[in-house]
C-alpha positions as CSV (number, residue, x, y, z in Angstrom):
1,X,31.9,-207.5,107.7
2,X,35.6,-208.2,107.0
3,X,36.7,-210.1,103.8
4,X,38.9,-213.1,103.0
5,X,41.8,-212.1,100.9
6,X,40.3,-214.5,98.3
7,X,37.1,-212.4,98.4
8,X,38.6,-209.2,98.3
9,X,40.1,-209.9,95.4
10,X,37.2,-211.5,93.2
11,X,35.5,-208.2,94.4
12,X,37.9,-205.9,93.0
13,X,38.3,-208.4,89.7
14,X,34.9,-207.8,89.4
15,X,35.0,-204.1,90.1
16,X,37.6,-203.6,87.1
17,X,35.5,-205.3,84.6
18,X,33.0,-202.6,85.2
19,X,34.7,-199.9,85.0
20,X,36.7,-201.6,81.4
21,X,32.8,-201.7,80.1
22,X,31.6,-198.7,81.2
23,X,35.2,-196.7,79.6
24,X,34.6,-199.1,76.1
25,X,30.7,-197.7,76.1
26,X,31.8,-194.2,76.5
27,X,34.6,-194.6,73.9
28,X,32.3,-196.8,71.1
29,X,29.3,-193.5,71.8
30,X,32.2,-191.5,71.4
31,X,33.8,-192.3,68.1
32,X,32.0,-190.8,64.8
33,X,29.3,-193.5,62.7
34,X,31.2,-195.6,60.8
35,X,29.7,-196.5,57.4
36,X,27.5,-199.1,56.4
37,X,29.4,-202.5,55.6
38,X,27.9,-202.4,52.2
39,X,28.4,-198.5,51.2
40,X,30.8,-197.3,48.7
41,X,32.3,-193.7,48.1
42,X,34.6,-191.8,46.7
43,X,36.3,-188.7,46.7
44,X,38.6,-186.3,44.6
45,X,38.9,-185.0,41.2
46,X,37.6,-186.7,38.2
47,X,39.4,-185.8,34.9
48,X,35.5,-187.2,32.7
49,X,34.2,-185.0,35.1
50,X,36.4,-181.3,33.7
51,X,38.6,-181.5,37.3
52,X,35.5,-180.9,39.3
53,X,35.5,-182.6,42.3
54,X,33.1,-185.5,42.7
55,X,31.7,-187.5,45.5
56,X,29.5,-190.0,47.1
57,X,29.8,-189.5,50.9
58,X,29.9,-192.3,53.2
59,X,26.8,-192.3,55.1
60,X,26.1,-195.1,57.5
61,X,22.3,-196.7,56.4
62,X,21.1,-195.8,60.0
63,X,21.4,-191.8,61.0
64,X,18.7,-192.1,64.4
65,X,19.5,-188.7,64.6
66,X,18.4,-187.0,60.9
67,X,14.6,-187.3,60.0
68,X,14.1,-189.9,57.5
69,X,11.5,-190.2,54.9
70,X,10.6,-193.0,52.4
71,X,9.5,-192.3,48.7
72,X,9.2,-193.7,45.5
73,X,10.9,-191.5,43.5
74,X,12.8,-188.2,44.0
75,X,13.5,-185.5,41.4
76,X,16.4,-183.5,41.6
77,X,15.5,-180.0,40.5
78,X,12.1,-178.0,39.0
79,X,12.9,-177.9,35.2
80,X,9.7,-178.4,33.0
81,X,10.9,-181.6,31.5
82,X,11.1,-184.1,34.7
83,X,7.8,-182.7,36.3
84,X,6.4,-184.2,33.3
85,X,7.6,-187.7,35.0
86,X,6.8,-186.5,38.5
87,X,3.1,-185.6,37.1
88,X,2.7,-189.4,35.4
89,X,4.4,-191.1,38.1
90,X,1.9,-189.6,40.8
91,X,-0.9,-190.2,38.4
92,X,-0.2,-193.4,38.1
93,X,0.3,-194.2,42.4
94,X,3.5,-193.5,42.8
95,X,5.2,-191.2,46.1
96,X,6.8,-188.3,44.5
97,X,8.9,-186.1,46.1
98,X,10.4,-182.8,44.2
99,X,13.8,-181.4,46.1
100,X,15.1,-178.5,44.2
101,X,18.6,-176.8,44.9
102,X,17.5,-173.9,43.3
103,X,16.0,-171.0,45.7
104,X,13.1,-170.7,43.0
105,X,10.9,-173.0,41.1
106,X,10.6,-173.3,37.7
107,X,14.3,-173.3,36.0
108,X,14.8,-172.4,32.2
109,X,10.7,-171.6,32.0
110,X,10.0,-169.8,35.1
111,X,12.7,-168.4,36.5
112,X,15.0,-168.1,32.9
113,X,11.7,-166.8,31.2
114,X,12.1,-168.8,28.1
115,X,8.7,-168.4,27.0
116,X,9.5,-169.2,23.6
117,X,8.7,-172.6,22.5
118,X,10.1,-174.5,20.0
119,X,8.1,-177.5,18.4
120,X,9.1,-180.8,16.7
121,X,7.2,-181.2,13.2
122,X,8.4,-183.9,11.0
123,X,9.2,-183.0,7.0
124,X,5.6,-182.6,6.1
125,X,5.4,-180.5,8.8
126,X,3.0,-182.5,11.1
127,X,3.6,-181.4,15.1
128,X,5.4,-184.1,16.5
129,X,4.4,-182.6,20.1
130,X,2.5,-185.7,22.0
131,X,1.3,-186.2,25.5
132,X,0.5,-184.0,28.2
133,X,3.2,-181.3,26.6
134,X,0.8,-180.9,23.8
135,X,-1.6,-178.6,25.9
136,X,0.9,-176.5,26.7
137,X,2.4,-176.0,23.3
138,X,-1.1,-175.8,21.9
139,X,-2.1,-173.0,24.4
140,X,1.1,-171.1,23.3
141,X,0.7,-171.2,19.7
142,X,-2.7,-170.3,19.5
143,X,-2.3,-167.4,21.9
144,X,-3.7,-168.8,25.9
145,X,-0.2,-169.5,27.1
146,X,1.9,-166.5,26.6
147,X,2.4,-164.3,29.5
148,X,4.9,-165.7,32.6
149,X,1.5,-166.3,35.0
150,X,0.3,-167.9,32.0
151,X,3.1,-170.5,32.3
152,X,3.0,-170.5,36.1
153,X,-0.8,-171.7,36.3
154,X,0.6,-174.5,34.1
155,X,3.5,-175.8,36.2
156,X,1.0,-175.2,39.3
157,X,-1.7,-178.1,37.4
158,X,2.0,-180.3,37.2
159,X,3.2,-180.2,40.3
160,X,-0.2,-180.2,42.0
161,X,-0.3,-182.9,45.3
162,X,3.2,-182.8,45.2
163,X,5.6,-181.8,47.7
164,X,8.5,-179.4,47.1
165,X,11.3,-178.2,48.9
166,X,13.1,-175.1,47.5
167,X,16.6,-174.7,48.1
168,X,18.1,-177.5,49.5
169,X,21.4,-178.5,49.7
170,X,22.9,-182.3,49.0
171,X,25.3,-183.2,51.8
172,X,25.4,-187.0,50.9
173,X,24.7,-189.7,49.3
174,X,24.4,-193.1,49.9
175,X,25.2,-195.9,47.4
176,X,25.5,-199.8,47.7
177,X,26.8,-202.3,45.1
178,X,23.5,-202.6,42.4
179,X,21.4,-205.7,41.9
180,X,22.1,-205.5,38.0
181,X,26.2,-204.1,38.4
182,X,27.4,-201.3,39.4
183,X,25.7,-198.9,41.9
184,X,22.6,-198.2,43.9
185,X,21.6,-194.8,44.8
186,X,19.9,-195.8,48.2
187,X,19.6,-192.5,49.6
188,X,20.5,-188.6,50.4
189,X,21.0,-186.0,53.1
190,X,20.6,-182.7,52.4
191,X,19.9,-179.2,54.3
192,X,17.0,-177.6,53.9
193,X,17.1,-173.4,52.8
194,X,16.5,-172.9,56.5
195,X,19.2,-175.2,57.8
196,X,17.3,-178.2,59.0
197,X,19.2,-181.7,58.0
198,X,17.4,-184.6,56.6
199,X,17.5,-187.9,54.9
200,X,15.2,-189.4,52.2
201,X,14.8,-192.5,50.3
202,X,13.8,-193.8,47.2
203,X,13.7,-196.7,44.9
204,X,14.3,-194.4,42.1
205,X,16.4,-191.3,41.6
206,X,15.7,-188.5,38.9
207,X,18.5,-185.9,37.9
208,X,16.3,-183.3,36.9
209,X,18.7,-179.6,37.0
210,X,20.6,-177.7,34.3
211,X,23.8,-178.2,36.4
212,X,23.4,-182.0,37.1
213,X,23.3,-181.3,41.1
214,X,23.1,-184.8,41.6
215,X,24.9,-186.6,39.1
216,X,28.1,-184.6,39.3
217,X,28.4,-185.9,42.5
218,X,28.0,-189.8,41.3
219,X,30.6,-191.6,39.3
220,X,29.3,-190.7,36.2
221,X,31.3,-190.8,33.0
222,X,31.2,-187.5,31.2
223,X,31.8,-187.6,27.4
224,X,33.2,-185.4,25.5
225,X,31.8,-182.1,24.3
226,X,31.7,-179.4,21.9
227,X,35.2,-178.7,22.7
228,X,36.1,-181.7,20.7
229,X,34.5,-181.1,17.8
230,X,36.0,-177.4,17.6
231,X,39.1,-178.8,18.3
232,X,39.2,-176.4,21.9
233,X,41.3,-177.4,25.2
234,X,39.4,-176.2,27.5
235,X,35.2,-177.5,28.2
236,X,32.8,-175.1,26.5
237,X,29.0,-175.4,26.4
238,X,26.9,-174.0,23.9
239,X,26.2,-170.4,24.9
240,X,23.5,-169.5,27.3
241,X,20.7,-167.3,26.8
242,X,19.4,-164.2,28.5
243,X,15.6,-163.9,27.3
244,X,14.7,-160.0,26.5
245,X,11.5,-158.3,27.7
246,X,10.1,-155.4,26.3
247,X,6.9,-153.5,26.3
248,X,5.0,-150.5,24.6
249,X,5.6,-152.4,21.3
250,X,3.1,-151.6,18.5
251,X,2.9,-155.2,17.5
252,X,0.5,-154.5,14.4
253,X,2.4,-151.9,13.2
254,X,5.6,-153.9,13.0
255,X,3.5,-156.5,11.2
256,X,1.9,-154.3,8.8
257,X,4.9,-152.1,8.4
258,X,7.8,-155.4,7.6
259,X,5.0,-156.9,5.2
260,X,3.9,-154.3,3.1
261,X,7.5,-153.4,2.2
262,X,8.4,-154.2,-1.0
263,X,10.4,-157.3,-1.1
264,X,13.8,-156.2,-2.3
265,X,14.0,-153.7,0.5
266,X,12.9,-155.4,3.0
267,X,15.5,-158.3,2.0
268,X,18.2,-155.6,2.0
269,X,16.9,-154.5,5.3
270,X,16.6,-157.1,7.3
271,X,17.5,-160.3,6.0
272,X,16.0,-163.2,5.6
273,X,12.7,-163.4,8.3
274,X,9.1,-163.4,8.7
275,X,6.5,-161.1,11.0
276,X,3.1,-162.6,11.5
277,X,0.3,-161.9,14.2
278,X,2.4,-163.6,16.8
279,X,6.1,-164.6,16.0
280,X,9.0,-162.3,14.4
281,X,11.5,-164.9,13.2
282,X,15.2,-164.0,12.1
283,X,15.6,-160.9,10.5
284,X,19.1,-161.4,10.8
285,X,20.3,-158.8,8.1
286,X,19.1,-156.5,11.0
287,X,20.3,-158.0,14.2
288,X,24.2,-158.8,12.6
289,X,23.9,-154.5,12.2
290,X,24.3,-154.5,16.0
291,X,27.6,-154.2,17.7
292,X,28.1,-155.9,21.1
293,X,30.3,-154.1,23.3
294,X,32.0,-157.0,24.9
295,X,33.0,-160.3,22.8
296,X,31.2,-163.1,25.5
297,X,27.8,-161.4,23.8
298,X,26.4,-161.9,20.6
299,X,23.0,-160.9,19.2
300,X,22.2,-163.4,16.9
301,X,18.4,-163.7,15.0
302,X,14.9,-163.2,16.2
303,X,12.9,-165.8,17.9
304,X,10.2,-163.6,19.6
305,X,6.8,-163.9,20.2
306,X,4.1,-161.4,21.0
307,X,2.7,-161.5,24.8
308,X,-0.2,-159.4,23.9
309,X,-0.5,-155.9,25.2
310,X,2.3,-154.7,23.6
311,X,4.4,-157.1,25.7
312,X,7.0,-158.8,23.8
313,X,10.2,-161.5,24.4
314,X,13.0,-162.7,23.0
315,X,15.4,-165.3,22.2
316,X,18.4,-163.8,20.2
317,X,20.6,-163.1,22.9
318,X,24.0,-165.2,23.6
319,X,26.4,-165.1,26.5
320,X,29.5,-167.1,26.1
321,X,31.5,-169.4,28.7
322,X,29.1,-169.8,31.1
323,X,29.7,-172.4,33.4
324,X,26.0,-173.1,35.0
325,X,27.3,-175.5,37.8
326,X,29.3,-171.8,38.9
327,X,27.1,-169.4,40.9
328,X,29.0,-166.9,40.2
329,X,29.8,-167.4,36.7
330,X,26.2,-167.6,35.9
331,X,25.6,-164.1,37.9
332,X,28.4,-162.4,35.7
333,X,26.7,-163.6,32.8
334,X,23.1,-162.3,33.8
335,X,25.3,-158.7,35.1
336,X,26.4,-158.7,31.0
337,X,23.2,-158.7,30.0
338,X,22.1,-156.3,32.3
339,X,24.3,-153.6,30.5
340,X,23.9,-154.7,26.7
341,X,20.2,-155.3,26.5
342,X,19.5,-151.4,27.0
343,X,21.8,-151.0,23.8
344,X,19.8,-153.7,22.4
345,X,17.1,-152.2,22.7
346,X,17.8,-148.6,21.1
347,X,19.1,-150.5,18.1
348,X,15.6,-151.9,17.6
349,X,13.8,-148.7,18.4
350,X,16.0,-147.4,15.3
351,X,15.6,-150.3,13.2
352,X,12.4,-151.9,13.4
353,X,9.1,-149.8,12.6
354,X,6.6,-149.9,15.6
355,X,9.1,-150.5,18.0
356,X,9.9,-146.5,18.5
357,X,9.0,-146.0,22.3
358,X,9.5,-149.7,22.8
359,X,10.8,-149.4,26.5
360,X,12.4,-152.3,28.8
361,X,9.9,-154.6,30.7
362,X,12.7,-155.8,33.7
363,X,14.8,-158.7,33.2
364,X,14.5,-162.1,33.7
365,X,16.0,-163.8,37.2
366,X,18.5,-166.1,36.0
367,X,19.7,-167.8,32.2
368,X,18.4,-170.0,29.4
369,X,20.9,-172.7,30.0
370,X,21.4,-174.8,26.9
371,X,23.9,-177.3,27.7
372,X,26.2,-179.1,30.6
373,X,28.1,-181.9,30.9
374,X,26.6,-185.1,28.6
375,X,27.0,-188.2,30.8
376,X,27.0,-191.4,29.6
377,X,23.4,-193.8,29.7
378,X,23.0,-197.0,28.6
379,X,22.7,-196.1,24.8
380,X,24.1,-192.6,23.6
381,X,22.0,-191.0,20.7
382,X,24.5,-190.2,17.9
383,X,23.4,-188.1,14.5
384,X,23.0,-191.6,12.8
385,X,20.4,-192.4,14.5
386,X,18.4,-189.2,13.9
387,X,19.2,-188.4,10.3
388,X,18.6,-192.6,9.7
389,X,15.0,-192.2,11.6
390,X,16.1,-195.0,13.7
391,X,13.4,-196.6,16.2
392,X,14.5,-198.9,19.5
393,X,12.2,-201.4,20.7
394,X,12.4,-199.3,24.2
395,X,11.1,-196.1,22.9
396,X,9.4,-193.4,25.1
397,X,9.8,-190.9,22.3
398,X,9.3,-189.9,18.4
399,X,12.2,-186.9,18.3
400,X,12.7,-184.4,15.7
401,X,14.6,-181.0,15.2
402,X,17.0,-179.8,13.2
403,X,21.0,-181.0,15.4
404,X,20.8,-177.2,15.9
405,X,24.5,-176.5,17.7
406,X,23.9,-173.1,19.2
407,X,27.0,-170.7,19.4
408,X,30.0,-171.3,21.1
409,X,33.0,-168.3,21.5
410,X,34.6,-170.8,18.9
411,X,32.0,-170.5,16.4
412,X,29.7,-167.4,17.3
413,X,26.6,-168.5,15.1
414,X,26.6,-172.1,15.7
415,X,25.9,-174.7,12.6
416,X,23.0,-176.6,12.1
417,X,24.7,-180.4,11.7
418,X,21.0,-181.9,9.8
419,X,17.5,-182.6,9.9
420,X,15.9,-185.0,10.5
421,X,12.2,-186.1,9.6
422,X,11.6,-187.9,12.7
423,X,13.5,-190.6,15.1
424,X,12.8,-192.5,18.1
425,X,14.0,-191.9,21.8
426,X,14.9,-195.2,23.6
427,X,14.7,-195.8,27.5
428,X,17.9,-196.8,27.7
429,X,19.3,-193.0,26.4
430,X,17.6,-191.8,29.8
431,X,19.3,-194.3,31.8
432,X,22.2,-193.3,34.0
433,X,24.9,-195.7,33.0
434,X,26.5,-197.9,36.1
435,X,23.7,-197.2,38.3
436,X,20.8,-199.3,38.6
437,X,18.1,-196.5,39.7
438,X,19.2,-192.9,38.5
439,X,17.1,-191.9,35.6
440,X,18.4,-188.5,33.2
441,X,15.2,-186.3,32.5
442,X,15.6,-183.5,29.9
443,X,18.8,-181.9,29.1
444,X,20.4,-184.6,30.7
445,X,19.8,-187.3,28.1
446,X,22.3,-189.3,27.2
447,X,23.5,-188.2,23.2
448,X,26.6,-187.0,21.9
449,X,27.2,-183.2,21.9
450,X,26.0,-183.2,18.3
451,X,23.2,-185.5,18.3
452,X,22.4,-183.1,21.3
453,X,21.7,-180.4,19.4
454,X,18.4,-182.0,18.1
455,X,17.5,-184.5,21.4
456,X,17.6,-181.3,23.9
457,X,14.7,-179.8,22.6
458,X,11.5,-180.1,25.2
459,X,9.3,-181.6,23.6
460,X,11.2,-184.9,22.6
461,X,12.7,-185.5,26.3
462,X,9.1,-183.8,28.3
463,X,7.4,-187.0,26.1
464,X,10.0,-189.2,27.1
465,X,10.0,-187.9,30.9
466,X,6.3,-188.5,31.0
467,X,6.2,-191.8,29.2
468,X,9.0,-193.6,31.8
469,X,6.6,-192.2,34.7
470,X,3.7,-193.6,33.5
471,X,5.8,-197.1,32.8
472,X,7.2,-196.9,36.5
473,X,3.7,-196.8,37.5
474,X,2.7,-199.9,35.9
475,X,5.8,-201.8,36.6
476,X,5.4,-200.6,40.6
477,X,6.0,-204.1,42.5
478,X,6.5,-206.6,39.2
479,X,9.8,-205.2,37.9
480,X,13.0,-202.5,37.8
481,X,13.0,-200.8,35.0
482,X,16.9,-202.4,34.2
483,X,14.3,-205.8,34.4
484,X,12.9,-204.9,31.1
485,X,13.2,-206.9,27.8
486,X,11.8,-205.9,24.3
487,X,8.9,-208.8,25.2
488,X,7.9,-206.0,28.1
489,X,7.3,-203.1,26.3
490,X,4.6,-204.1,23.8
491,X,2.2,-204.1,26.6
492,X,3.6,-201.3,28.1
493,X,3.8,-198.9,25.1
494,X,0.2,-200.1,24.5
495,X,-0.9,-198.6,27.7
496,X,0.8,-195.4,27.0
497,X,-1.4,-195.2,23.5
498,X,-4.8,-196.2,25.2
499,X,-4.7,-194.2,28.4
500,X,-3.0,-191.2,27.4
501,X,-3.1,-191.5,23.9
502,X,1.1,-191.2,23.3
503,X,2.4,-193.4,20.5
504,X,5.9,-194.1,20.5
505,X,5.5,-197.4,18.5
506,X,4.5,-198.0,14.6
507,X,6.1,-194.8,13.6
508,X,8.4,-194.5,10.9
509,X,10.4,-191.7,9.5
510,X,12.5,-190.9,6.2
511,X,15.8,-192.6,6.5
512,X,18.1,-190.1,5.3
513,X,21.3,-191.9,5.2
514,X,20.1,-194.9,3.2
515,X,23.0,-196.0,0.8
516,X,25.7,-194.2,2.9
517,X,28.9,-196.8,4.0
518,X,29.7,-197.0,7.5
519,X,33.2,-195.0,6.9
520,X,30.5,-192.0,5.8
521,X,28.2,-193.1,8.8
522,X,31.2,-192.9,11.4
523,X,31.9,-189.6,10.3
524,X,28.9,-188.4,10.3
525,X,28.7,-189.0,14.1
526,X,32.0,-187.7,14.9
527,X,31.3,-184.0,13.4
528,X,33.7,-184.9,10.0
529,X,30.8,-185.0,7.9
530,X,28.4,-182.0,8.2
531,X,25.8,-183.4,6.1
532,X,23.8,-180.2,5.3
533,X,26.5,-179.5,3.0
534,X,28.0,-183.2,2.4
535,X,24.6,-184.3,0.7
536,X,24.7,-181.4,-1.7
537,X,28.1,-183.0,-3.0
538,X,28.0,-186.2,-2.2
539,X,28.6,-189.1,-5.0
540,X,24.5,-191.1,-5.7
């Protein structure tokens, strides 16, 4: 059939606006995702952050392409202190879901093999320890939980039911503008150790590694550290620990042998210190004899404990500068203690009775980290605070420890900045500030790098951990926890004493700063007072 010259052309009109759809399809399937309307990001160096490179990746809301799951709450990392949370949360109901970017579970306590435990007493020397922690530092003192499968048959009963994935890698994260300010974490894609990609979500977020994986990547404000109050340029963290393991030590012989000695020699021998049926404390007259051969280590006084069998480990030993967000400064550090613990060791078999064919018992797979970057949370726990036994409406915690500021290469031995009797831990120091769902679980609290030197201690943030996932549990569908008042947590901190018998509430502790002005108060939290020796000298 032949067509009009009219036809023809509304044929080939037609024609064209085909083709113009089909090229646009091909180009809009073409170009990469663009992100979500309502995502925010950033990228580049951030000078609170030491010049490390921080960023929230743009990552468009709908990936059809990356498996997605939903969850209530993820935790970032295997450290003992947010499976405490993770345990409470999925007790109380709650989807849990444990991504760790370390290859192996466990952090500081499994894999670091810090198997010595330090508890909180108050001044009359009551145990402090509360909630589910208390088993575990129970079973250690009297002897049950000593040995590392010991401690891994614990962690097993925390993390039972819920899932783990080892190794994985965060590629993104997703953030939107928050309901209360600031930011939402809404979501994060990561790589799994054997390469696959996925995407989770979760109403709440739980930064829960030595390194702050997750944080560091979040515009967090980090505030300033021990490199302020020694007056250093450059970031430094208090030193990191390599935990020593021997064996073939007579353990009741070194008993036997420090205590019958008479008192002047063993003083001039070794120091102030004390050897009981367990624990060997100090005996730092004996460990300053040793001469490290390289000035990043340091062998400071005992804190070892007895494994049974003639198994013994230690916390003495201090490497300096290590940087535990750097792979590979971390496996320089473990390579230093690799060649000074053998030395180490032959100074004991010389020095201490019973530990003559004391021989190595391996070493553990990675460090005792101490300390990272301190971020700032809604309320930063200053010395004030502890030394005044202060208590918040919000707490989750009764604190206590001595501000115990481990070595740095500026001050080998460390200083111990107080001690308090006993001081509460308030929500709000375990809430990322700016974000309305990111919650700081153990060495990750928010206090100043002095008041850190008390708050860091497990069983003051493992009580707290566990405490905030019991009260996400019973706020589930009511409220956020940004939502709460001081009218909310009566009920809430009630629960926590009846159910699982933690009491954070009618506490009080011995103010030790009553009468001080707030010039003497200000300085205290700034490092200008040390008050261990300012209260010897100090005007009534």
């Amino acid at each position: 059939m032949k067509l009009s010259g009219k036809k023809l052309t509304v044929v080939l009109a037609l024609v064209a606006l085909v083709a113009l759809a089909a090229v646009y399809t091909f180009l809009q399937r073409s170009a990469p995702d663009k992100p979500s309307p309502n995502s925010t990001a950033t990228a580049g160096t951030d000078e609170s952050n030491g010049g490390k490179s921080t960023t929230a990746s743009k990552t468009d809301n709908k990936l059809p392409d990356i498996p997605t799951e939903q969850t209530d709450i993820v935790v970032i990392g295997s450290e003992l202190e947010g499976l405490y949370l993770a345990r409470a949360a999925a007790d109380e109901g709650l989807k849990v879901k444990i991504l760790d970017p370390r290859d192996a579970f466990g952090g500081q306590v499994l894999q670091g093999e810090m198997l010595f435990l330090d508890e909180t007493r108050d001044d009359q020397h009551r145990l402090l320890v509360q909630g589910r922690a208390k088993e575990l530092f129970d079973g250690f003192r009297n002897g049950k939980i000593r040995k590392l499968k010991e401690f891994e048959q614990y962690f097993d009963k925390l993390k039972k039911d819920i899932p783990v994935e080892q190794g994985i890698k965060i590629e993104s994260i997703e953030q939107n503008p928050g309901q209360f300010g600031g930011q939402a974490l809404n979501g994060i894609v990561y790589t799994t150790k054997d390469g696959q990609k996925k995407r989770i979500a979760a109403s709440y977020w739980v930064e829960n590694t030595d390194y702050a994986a997750m944080v560091s990547k979040l515009q967090a404000t980090r505030m300033p550290g021990l490199e302020k109050f020694y007056g250093q340029n450059n970031i430094e963290y208090m030193s990191s620990g390599m935990m020593m393991k021997f064996k073939n030590v007579d353990w009741a012989k070194f008993q036997q042998s420090f205590n019958n000695m008479p008192k002047e020699e063993r003083s001039a021998k070794f120091g102030w210190g004390s050897v009981d049926n367990s624990f060997a404390i100090s005996l730092a007259g004996m460990t300053s004899k040793y001469k490290p051969t390289n000035d990043r280590v340091f062998l400071r006084g005992l804190n070892a404990v007895s494994q049974r069998d003639g198994e013994v480990i230690i916390n003495a030993f201090l490497i300096y500068t290590v940087d535990p967000s750097d792979d590979k400064s971390v496996a320089e550090a473990m390579e230093l203690g690799k060649k000074e613990i053998p030395l180490i060791l032959n100074h004991f078999r010389k020095s201490l009775p019973g530990w003559e064919k004391a021989e190595l018992n391996g070493f553990p797979n990675y460090l005792y980290i101490r300390e990272y970057n301190h971020y700032e949370t809604d309320y930063v726990l200053k010395p004030s605070d502890m030394l005044g036994a202060k208590m918040f409406w919000d707490n989750v915690s009764i604190g206590g420890y001595p501000l115990d500021l481990q070595g740095t290469s500026a001050n080998k031995w460390g200083i111990e900045m107080g001690r308090p009797d006993k001081y509460g831990m308030p929500l709000r120091s375990f809430l990322l500030k700016n974000y309305d769902n990111v919650i700081m679980a153990g060495k990750n609290v928010g206090a100043s790098a002095i008041a850190y030197g008390s708050a860091r201690i497990q069983p003051n943030t493992s009580l707290a951990a566990e405490s905030i996932g019991v009260i996400l549990g019973q706020i589930q569908g009511k409220k956020k926890l940004r939502e709460l008042k001081e009218a909310d947590m009566p009920q809430l901190q009630q629960y926590l004493a009846s159910k699982y018998n933690i009491k954070v509430t009618g506490v009080t502790g011995n103010n030790k700063l009553a009468g001080w002005s707030a010039d003497e108060i200000a300085k205290l939290d700034t490092g200008e007072i040390v008050y261990a020796s300012y209260v010897k000298t100090r005007k009534k």
